[in-house]
N, C-alpha and C positions, 0 to 999 in steps of 0.2 A: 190292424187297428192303430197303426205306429209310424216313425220312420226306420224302415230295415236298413243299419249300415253294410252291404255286400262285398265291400273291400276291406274289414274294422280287424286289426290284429293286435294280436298280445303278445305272451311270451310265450318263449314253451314248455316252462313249470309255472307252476302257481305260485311260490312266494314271490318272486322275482314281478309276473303279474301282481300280484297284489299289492308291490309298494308303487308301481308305477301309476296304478291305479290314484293310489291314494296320495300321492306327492307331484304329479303331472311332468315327471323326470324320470328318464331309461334308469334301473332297478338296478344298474350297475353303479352310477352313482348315488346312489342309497344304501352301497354296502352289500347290497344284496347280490352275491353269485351263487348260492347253491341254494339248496333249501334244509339242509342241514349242517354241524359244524360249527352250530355260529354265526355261520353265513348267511342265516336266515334273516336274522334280525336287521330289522328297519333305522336307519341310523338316528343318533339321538339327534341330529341338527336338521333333521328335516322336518318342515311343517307339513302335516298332516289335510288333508279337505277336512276333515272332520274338527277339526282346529281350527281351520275358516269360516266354516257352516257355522260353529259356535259362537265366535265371534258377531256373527252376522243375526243373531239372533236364534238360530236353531236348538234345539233338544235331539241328541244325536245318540242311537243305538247300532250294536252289533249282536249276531246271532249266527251262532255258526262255529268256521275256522276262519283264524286270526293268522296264525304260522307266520308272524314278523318277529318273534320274539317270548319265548314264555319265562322268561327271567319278571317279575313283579313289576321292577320299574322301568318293565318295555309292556305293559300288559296296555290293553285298549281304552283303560281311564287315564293313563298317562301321556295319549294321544289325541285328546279331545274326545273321548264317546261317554255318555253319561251313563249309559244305561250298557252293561257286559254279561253275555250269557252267552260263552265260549265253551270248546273243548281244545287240549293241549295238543304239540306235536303237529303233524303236519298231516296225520291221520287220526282217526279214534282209536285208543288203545297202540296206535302206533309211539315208537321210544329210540331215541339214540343215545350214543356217550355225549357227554355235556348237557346243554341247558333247553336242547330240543325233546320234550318227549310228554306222552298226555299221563292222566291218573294212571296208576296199576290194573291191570286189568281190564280195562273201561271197552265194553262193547259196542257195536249199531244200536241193540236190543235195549231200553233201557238207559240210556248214556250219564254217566254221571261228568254233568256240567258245572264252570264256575261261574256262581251267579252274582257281580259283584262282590268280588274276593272272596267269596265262600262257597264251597261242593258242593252241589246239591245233586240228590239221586232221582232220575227220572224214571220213566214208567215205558214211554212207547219207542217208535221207531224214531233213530234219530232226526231224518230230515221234514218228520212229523213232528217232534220237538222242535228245532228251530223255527218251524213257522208257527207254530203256536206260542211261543215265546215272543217271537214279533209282532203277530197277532196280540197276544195280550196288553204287549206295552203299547202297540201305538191306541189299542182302544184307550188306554189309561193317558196318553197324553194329548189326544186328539178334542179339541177345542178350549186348552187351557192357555191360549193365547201366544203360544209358541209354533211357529212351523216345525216338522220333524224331518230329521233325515234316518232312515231305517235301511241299513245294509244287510241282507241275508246272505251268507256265504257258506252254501250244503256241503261236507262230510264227502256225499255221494255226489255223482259214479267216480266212488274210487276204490281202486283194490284194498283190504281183501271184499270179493264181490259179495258180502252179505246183505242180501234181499228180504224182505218180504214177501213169502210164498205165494202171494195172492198177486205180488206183481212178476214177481217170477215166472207165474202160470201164462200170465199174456202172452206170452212171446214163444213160449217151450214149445209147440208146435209151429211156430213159424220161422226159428231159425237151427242149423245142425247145430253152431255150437253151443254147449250149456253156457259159458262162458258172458256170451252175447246176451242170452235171453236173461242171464243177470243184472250184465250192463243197461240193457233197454228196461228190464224191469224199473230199476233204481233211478232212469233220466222221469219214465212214466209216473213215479210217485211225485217226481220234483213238481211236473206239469201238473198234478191235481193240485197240487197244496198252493202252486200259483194262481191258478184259477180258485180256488180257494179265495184265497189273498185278494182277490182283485173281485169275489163277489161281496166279499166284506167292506172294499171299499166304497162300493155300487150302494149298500145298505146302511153307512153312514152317512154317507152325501158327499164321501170326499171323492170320488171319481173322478170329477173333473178338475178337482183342486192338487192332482198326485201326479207328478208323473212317475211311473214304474218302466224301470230299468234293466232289462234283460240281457246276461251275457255269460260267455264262459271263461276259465282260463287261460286255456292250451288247448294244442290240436287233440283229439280223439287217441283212445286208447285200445277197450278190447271190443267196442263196436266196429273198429276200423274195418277187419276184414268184410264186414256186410257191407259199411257205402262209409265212402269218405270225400262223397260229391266230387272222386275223379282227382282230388288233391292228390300229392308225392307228400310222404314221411306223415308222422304222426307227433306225438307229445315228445318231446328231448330232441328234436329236430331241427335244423334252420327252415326246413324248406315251407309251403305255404300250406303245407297240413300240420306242421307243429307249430303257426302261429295264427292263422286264418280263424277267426269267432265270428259267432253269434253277436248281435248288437240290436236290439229292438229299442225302442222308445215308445212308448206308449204314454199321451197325455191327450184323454177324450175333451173334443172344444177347443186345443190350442195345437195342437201337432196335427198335419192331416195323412193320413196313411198313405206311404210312399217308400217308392227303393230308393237309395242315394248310395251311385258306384266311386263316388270320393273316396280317396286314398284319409285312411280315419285309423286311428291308435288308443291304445289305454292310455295313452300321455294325455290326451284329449279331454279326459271324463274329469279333470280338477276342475281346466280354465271352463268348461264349459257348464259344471254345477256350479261354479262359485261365480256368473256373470247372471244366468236364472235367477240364483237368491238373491243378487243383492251386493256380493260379498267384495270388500274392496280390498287388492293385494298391496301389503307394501309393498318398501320396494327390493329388498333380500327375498322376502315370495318371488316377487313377479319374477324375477333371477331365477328362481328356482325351477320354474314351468316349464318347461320346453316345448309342452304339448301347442294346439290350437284351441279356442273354443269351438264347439261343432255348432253354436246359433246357430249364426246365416246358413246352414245346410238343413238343419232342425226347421226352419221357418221356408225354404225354399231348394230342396234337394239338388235341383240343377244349378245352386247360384257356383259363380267362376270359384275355384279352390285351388289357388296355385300349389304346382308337383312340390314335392316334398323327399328328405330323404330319412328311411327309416333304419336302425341297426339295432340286429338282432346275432343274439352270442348264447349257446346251450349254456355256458360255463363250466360249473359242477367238474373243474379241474382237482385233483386229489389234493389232500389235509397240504399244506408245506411247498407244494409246488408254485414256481414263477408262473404267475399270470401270462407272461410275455412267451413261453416255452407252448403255450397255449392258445395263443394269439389268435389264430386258424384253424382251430376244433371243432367246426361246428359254430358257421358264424354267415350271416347275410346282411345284404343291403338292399332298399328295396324302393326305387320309386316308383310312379304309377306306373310306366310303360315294361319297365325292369326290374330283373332279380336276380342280383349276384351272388352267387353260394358257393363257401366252401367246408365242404362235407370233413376235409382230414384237415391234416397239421402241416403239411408243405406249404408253404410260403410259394404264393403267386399259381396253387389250385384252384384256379377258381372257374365256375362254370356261369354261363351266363344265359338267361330265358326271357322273353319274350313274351310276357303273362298273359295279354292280351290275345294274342295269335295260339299262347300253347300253355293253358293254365295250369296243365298236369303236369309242367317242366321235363318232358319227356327229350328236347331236344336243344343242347348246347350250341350254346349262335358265339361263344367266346372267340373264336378262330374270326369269325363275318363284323363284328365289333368292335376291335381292340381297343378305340376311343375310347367307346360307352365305360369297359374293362378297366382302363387304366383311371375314368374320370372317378368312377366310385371308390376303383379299390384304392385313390388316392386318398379321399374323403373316408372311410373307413379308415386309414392310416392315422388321419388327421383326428378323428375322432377315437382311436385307442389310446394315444398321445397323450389325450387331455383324462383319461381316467387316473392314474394312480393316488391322486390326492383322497379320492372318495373310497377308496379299499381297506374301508375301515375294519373289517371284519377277518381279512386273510388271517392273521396272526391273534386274533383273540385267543384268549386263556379260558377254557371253559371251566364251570362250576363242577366240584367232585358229584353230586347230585343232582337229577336232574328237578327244577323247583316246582313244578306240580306232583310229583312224586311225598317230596319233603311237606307241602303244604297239605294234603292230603292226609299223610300221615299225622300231622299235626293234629288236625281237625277227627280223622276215624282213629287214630291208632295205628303204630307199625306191627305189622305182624310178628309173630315169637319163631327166629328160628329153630327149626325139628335139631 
């Protein structure tokens, strides 16, 4: 019902994805190398889409994980969203040392969310919650003369694999491991509550006025072993199973349903929502964008899309370590025809594929190459060169507590200890 981007890549964790998302600039200058540490958080000097959208007239919601930041004055109203009904950490109930980590306790079952700046305890499942929560606000904002921009970002599939029995059930006889039939459980409820979503739209009349945006993180996890559509590596990867997504578009009456094999990035999804609305970048924005807008591919899937070059780095080098000692851990470069990878830490490992001819990078052509080899791994030089100004995060000092713990407490009480 959409246009599917079939070449559209992200990162291969999810905070990392999510600021690039939201800033239309590689996640590394955003501060962002890990997804804990610290490291998480979205740098203060970066504008936000959700800061543009506002600008431009929008009413802007989140629901879900945020994982940029759970320090107060990094939370999602101090980035343009008007409307916040998060959970902490980078999981639910997931917690580290410093300022990454969700409520006490906090489960799938039930989630206790922060609902603009205050706790609230819920009742169902959580990726049942965030779209009900979405659900409810855009009914409450929709025809009050503002456009909305509504981001859902689900909890699930992610470890720990806590289901719902009943989606559990789908799959226990169709796959060996129990593991699997968790994960598939947990993508199957996402798919209901979208369709969901989009028959409510259907039943307001904004169907045609919406466009819904479908996508994922990172490569696959504990589905991998069942089908990984033939990709190499998985999530914390370089290769094109830990960054390879999902990309639909769906806007009935203005988008017509189509593939588009364009070489397309999360860097993309700023310049390209903020050209739809309306939204004019200064000029430190438009600096900040790296990405493309995807229009003219959205309006005409074959139009020309000159090669590109894309870099991708796992990061998530240890507390205190030189970036530079790291350089080559798990790092690519990728234009449409290529994809240069290297898997370790030796300086000038690199392997080189052939995507087109061999998309499961089964066979290194770096020997039949050397050009190709020397032209990127130049341009990846050139481009690690230019990060250390934005590494704003390596040496941050974190918080004795982590602050959804401490605000929690605030609001229920700290427990007495025995």
């Amino acid at each position: 019902e959409g246009v599917r981007f079939t070449d559209f890549h992200v990162s291969p964790t999810c905070s990392p994805t999510r600021s690039a998302l939201l800033t239309g600039r590689h996640e590394f200058k955003n501060g962002v190398t890990h997804t804990i540490l610290e490291r998480e958080r979205l740098s203060p000097k970066a504008v936000t889409l959700a800061q543009v959208l506002k600008a431009a007239g929008y009413t802007t919601g989140i629901f879900g994980k945020w994982h940029l930041g759970d320090e107060p004055d990094r939370w999602p109203d101090k980035r343009g969203f008007d409307e916040v009904y998060i959970h902490g950490c980078g999981g639910i109930g997931q917690s580290y040392p410093g300022s990454c980590g969700d409520v006490p306790g906090n489960s799938y079952f039930g989630p206790t969310v922060l609902h603009n700046g205050t706790f609230e305890k819920t009742t169902d499942y959580c990726t049942d919650v965030f779209f009900a929560g979405a659900t409810k606000w855009i009914e409450s904002v929709k025809g009050k003369g503002k456009p909305f921009y509504c981001t859902i970002t689900t909890n699930a599939p992610h470890a720990p694999l806590n289901v719902r029995p009943e989606d559990e059930a789908r799959y226990k006889d169709l796959v060996k491991q129990p593991n699997v039939a968790k994960f598939f459980g947990m993508i199957a409820n996402i798919d209901d509550n979208v369709g969901k979503l989009l028959g409510k739209l259907k039943e307001w009349g904004l169907e045609k006025d919406t466009l819904v945006i479908f996508m994922n993180d990172n490569g696959g996890t504990a589905g991998v072993p069942v089908f990984n559509a033939g990709m190499r590596g998985s999530k914390v990867t370089p290769w094109l199973g830990g960054t390879r997504a999902s990309s639909f578009w769906r806007w009935p009456g203005t988008l017509a349903p189509a593939d588009c094999d364009r070489l397309a990035a999360h860097v993309d999804f700023f310049p390209t929502l903020a050209e739809l609305a309306g939204a004019k970048l200064g000029d430190e924005v438009a600096k900040q964008v790296e990405g493309r807008s995807l229009v003219p591919l959205l309006q005409n899937p074959k139009a020309e899309w000159a090669d590109r070059t894309l870099f991708t780095h796992v990061g998530r080098w240890p507390k205190g370590a030189k970036p530079d000692d790291h350089k080559f851990a798990g790092c690519s470069v990728r234009t449409k025809p290529w994809h240069l990878v290297s898997a370790g830490k030796a300086k000038g490992a690199w392997e080189l594929f052939d995507v087109a001819a061999d998309p499961g990078e089964q066979t290194n052509v770096a020997d039949k190459h050397p050009d190709v080899v020397k032209k990127l791994a130049a341009e990846y030089d050139a481009w690690w060169a230019s990060l250390p100004p934005y590494l704003v995060n390596e040496d941050a000092v974190p918080p004795k507590e982590n602050p959804f713990k401490e605000l929690y407490w605030k609001q229920f009480g700290k427990p007495k200890k025995e």
